[in-house]
Backbone bond lengths (Angstrom), bond angles and torsions (degrees), N, CA, C in turn:
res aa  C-N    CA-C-N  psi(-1)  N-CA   C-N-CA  omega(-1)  CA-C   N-CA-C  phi
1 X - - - 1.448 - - 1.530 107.56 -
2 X 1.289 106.78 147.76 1.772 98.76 -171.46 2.033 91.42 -156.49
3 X 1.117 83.06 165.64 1.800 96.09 178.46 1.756 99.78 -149.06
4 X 1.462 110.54 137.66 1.712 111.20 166.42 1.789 91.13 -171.34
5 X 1.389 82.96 -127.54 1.905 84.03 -154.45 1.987 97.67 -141.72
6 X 1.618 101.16 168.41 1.597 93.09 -160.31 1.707 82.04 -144.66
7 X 1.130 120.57 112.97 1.828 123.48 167.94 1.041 92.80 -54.18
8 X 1.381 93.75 -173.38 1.567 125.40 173.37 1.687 97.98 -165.37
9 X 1.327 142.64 154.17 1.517 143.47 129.36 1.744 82.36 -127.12
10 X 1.346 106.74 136.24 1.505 131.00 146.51 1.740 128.80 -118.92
11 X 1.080 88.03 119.56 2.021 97.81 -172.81 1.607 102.90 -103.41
12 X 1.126 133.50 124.84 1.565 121.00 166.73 1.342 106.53 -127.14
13 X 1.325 121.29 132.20 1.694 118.73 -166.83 1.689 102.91 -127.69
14 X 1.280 136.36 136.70 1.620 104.51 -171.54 1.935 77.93 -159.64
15 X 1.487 85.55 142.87 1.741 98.58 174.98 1.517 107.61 -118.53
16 X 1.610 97.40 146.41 1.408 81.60 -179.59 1.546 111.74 -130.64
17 X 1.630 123.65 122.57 1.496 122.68 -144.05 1.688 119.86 50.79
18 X 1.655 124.59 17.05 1.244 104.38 -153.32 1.699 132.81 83.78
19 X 1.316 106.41 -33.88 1.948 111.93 152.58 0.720 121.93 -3.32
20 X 1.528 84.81 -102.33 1.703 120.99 -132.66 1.599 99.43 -122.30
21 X 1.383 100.92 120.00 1.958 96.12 172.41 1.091 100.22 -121.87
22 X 1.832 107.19 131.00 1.130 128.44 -178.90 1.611 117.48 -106.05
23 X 1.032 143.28 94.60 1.195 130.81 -169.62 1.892 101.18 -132.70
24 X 1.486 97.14 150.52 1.763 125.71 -177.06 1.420 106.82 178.50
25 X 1.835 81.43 156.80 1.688 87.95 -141.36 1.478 91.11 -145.65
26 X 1.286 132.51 141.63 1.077 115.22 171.27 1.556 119.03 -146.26
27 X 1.414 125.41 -174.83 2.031 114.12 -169.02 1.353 85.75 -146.63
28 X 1.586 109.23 138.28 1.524 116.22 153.47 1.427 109.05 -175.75
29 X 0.928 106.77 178.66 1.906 114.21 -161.13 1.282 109.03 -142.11
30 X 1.296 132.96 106.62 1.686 137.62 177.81 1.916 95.09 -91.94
31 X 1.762 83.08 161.26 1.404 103.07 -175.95 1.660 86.02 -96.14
32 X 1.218 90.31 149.46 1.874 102.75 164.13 1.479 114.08 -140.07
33 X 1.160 108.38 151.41 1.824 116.16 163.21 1.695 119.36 -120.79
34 X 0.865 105.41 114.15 1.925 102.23 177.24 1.535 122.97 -115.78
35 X 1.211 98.31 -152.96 1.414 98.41 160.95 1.566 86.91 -167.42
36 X 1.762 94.84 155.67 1.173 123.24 157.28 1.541 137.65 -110.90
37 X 1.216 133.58 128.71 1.731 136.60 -164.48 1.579 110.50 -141.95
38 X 1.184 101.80 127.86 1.480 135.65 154.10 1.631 135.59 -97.68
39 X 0.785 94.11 100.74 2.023 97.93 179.65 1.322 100.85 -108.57
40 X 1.496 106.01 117.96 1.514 115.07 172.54 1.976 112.71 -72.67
41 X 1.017 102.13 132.30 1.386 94.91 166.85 1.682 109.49 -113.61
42 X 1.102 113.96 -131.65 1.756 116.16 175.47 1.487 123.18 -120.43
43 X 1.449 87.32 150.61 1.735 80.21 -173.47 1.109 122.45 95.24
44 X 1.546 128.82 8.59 1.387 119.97 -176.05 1.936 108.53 87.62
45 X 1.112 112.78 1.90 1.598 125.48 -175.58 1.424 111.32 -106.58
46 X 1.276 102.11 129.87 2.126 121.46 -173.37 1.205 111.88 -135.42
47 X 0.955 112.17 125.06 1.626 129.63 -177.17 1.869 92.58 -70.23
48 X 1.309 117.09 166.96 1.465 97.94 -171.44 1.861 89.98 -154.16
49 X 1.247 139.54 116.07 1.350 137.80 165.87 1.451 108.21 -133.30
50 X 1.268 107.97 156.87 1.198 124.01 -153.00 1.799 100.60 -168.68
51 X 1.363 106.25 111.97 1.335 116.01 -175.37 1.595 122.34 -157.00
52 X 1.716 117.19 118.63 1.106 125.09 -168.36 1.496 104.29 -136.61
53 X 2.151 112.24 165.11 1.240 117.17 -172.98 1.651 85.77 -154.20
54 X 1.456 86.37 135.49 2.093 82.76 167.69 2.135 95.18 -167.28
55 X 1.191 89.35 -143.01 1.725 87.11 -160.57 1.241 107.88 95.92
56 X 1.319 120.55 -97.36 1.500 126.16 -177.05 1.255 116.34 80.05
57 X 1.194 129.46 -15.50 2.070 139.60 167.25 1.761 72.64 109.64
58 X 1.554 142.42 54.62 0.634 112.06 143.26 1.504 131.32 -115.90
59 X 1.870 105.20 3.55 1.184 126.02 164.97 1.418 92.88 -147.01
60 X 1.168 141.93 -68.91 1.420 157.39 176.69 1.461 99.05 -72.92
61 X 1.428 118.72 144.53 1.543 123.48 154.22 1.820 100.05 -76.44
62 X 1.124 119.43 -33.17 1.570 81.90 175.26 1.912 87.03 178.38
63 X 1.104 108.27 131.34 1.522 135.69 -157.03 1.601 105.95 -132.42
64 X 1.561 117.71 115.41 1.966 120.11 175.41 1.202 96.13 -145.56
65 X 1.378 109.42 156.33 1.367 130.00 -178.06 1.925 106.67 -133.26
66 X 1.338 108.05 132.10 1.332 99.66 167.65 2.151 116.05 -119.73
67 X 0.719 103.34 144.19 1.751 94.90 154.91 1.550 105.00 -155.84
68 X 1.493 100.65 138.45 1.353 118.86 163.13 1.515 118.33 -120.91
69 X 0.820 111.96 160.54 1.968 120.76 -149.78 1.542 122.82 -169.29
70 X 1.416 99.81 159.64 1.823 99.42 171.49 1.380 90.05 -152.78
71 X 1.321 97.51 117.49 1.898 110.36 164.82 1.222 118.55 -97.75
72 X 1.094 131.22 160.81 1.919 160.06 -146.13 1.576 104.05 -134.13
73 X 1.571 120.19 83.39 1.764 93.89 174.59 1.706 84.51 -90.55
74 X 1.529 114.78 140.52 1.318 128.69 158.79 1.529 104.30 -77.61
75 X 1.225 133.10 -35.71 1.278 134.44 -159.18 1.469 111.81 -169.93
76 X 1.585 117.71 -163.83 1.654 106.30 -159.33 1.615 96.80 -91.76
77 X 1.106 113.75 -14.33 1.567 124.35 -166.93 1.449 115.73 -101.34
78 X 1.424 126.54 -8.58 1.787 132.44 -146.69 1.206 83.64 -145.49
79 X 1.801 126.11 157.47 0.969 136.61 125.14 1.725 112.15 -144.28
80 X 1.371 118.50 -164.25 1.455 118.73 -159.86 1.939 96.33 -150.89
81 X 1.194 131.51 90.98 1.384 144.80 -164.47 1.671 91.77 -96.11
82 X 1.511 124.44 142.35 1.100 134.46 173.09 1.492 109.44 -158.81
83 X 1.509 114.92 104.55 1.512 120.71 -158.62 1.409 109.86 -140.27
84 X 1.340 126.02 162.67 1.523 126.29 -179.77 2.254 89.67 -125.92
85 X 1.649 87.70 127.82 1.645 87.12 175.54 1.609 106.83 -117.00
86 X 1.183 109.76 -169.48 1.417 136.46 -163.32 1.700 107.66 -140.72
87 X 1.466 110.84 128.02 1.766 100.74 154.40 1.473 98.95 -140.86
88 X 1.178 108.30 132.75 1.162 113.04 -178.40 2.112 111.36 -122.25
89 X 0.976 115.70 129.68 1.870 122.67 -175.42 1.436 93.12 -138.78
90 X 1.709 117.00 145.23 1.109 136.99 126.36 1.330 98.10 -138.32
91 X 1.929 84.47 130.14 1.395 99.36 175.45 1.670 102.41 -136.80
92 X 1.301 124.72 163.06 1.548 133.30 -165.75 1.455 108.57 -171.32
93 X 1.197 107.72 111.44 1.317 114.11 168.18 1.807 113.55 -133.17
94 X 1.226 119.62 139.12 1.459 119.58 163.26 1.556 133.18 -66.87
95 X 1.199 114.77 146.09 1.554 121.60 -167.87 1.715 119.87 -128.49
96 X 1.116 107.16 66.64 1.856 94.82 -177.84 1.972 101.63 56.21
97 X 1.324 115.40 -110.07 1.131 98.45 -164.39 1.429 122.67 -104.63
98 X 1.562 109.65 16.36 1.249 116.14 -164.27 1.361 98.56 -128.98
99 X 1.885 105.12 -145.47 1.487 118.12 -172.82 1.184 104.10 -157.19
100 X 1.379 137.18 125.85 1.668 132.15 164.30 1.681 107.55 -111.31
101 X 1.698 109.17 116.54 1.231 119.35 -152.21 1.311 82.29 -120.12
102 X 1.519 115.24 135.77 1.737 110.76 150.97 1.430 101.91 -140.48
103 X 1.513 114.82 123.13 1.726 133.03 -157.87 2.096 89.93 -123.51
104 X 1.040 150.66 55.50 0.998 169.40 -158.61 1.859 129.15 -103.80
105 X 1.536 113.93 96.39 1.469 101.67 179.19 1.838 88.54 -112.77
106 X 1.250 105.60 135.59 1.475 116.51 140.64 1.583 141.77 -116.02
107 X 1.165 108.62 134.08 1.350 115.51 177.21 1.275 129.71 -147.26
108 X 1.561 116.36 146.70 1.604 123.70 179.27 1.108 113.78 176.38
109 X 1.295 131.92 -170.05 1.346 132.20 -152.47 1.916 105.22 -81.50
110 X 1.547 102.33 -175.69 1.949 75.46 171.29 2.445 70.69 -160.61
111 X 1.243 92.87 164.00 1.382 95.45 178.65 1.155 83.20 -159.55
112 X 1.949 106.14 146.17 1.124 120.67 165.06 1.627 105.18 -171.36
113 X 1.776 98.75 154.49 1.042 122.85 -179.52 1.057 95.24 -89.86
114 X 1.509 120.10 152.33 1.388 119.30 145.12 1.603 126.79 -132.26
115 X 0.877 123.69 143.71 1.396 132.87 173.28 1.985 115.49 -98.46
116 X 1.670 116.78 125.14 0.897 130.17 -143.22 1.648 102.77 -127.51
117 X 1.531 124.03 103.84 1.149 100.25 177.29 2.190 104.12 -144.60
């Protein structure tokens, strides 16, 4: 179980026919709490999850992250991580006469080596 904090900078720039450029940009940092889990299986093979939620309307209305995975330690020093993640933000704040909205899921694969010492 763990608790810390998750940035953000968002830039959005968009032309339209060549026009009109619209650009806003914005910075902020939500609190999160998750947890992290490992289940050994055999063979040097670990199930790998990793799952957090924060925001709270206190920068973000509400901010989660997922990854699920299976890592490879070859040895005490190497391993081989192969996972599908999640980011998920809605954030909304008001501006004088406007609105800067970001309603946002991402996802895709994630690979990584790691080195262990």
């Amino acid at each position: 179980v763990y608790a810390g904090a998750r940035g953000y900078y968002v830039e959005v720039d968009s032309d339209v026919f060549g026009l009109t450029r619209v650009a806003e940009e914005d910075f902020w940092v939500d609190p999160i709490v998750g947890y992290r889990g490992r289940l050994n299986l055999r063979n040097g093979w670990q199930f790998v999850l990793n799952a957090d939620v924060g925001g709270f309307k206190i920068a973000s209305e509400l901010t989660w992250s997922l990854l699920i995975g299976a890592e490879y330690r070859f040895n005490k020093r190497f391993s081989l991580m192969v996972a599908w993640s999640y980011l998920y933000v809605r954030y909304d704040v008001g501006r004088g006469d406007g609105r800067f909205e970001v309603d946002m899921l991402l996802a895709g694969p994630q690979l990584a080596i790691g080195f262990h010492f």
